[in-house]
Legacy VTK file of the C-alpha trace (Angstrom):
# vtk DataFile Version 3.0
C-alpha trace
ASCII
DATASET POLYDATA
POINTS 164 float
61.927 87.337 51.009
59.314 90.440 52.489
56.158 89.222 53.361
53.433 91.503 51.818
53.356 93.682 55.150
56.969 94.542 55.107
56.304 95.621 51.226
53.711 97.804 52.739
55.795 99.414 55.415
58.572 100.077 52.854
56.408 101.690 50.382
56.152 105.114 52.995
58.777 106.165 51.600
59.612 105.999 47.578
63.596 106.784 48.599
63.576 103.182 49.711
62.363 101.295 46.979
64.602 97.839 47.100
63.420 95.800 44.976
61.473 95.250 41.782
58.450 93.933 43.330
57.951 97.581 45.141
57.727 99.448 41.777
54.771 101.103 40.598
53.202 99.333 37.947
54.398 96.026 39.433
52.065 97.072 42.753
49.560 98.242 40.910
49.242 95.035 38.592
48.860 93.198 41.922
46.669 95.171 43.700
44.318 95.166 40.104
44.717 91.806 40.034
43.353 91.416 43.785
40.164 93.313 43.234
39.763 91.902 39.591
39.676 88.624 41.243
37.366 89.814 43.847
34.956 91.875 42.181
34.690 88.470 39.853
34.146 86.671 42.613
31.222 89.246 43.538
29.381 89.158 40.343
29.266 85.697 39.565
27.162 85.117 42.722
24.900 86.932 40.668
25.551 84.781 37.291
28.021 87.614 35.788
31.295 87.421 34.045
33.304 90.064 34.773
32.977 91.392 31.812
29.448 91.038 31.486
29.583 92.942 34.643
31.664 95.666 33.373
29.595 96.012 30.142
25.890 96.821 32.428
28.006 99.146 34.479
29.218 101.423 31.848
25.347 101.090 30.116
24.096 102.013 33.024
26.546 105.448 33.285
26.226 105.759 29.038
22.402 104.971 28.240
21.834 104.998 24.521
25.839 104.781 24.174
27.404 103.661 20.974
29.449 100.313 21.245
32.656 102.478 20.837
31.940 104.667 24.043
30.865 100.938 25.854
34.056 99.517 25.038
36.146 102.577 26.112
33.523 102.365 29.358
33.905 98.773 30.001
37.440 98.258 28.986
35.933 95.118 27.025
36.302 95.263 23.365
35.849 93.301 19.947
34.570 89.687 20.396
34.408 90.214 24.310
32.050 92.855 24.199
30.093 91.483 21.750
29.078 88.512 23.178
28.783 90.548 26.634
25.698 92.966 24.758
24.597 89.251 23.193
24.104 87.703 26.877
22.841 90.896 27.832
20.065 91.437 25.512
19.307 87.438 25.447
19.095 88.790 29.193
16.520 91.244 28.642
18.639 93.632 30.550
19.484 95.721 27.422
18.332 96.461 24.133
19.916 97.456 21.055
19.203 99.868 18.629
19.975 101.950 15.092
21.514 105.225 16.053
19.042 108.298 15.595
21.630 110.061 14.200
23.848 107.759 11.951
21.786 104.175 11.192
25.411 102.546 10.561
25.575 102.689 14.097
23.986 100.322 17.308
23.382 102.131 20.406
22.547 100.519 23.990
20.251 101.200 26.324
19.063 100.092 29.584
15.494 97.809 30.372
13.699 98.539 33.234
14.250 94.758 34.305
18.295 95.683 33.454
18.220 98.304 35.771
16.598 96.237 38.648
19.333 93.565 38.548
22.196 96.050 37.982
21.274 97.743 41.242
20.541 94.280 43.048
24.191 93.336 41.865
25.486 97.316 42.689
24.514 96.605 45.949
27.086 93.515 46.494
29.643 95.667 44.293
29.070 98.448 46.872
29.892 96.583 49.553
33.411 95.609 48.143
33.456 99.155 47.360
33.323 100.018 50.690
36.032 97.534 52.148
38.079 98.622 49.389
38.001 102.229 50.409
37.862 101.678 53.953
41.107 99.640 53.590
42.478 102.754 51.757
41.869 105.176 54.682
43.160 102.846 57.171
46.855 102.588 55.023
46.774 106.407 56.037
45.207 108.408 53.318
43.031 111.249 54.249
39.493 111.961 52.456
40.992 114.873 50.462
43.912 112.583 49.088
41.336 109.636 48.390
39.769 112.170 46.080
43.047 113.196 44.847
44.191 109.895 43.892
40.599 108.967 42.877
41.075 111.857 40.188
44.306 110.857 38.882
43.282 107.413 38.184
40.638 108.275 36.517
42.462 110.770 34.230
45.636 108.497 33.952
47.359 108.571 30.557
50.342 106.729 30.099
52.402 106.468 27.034
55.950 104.793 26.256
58.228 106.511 24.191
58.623 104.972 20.586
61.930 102.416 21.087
61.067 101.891 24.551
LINES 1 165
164 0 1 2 3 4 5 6 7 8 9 10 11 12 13 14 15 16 17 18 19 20 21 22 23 24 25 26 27 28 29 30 31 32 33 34 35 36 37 38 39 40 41 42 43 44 45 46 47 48 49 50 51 52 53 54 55 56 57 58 59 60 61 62 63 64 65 66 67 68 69 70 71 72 73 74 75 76 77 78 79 80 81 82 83 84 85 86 87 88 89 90 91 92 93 94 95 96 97 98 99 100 101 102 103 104 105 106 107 108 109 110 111 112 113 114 115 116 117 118 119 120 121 122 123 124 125 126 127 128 129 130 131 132 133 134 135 136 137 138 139 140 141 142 143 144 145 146 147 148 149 150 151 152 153 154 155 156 157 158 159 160 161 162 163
C-alpha cells in the first residue's frame, strides 16, 4: 500500500502512473474532498453551511444576480439553494427582489450587514486560501503555472461521450 507521500512523489511523472488511485479525477475527488471538508470546517465557526457559504460568496461576486446565475455561482441548486437564500434573507444578509427587467424573475442582492459578515468570514476563508496556495508552491509550481492551472480550472469543461 503507498502512503499518501509516495502517491505524491509518483505523480512527477504521468509515465508512471501505477495504480488507480494516481488517476486524475480520482486525485482530484480527494484533494476536493480535503478542502470541502476544510473550508466546512471554516465556515461553520462562523454558523455557515457550506452551502450557505457558497451561496454569499457568489452574491457577493453577482449582486442583483438571478437565482440561475447563483446556482451556476454557488454550485448549489434546486431545494439547496433555496433554503440557502431563505437562511440568508431570514439572516438579513440578503434581500430578494422582482427583476427590473422580467418580474417572473427574483434577483439577489447584498445588505450592508451581509457584506460585513461575508468579509468577517472572507477573512478566515482567506487564510485557508493562503495555506492552500502556499502548499501549492511548495509541491513545486511556479507563480506563472499557479495562474496557469488557476485558469484552466476555472474554464474546465468536461464532457463524456454518449455510451460512455
Amino acid at each position: 500500500m503507498q502512503t499518501r507521500e509516495n502517491q505524491r512523489d509518483s505523480r512527477a511523472d504521468p509515465d508512471h502512473i501505477t495504480n488507480i488511485s494516481e488517476s486524475l479525477v480520482t486525485i482530484a475527488v480527494q484533494e476536493a474532498k480535503t478542502l470541502t471538508a476544510l473550508l466546512g470546517t471554516v465556515v461553520a465557526q462562523h454558523n455557515f453551511t457550506l452551502d450557505e457559504w457558497m451561496v454569499l460568496e457568489a452574491v457577493t461576486r453577482n449582486d442583483g444576480a438571478a437565482m440561475t446565475q447563483i446556482a451556476a455561482a454557488s454550485g448549489c441548486q434546486g431545494a439547496t439553494l433555496t433554503r440557502a437564500v431563505d437562511k440568508l434573507v431570514s439572516a438579513a444578509l440578503v434581500y430578494r427582489e422582482a427583476s427590473p427587467v422580467d418580474r417572473r424573475k427574483v434577483v439577489v442582492f447584498m445588505s450592508d450587514r451581509g457584506r460585513d459578515v461575508h468579509d468577517q468570514v472572507h477573512s478566515s476563508v482567506a487564510t485557508l486560501e493562503n495555506a492552500a496556495r502556499q502548499a501549492v508552491m511548495e509541491a513545486g509550481l511556479t507563480p506563472e503555472k499557479f495562474l496557469d492551472l488557476m485558469h484552466t480550472l476555472a474554464h474546465l469543461e468536461i464532457a463524456v461521450p454518449a455510451g460512455e
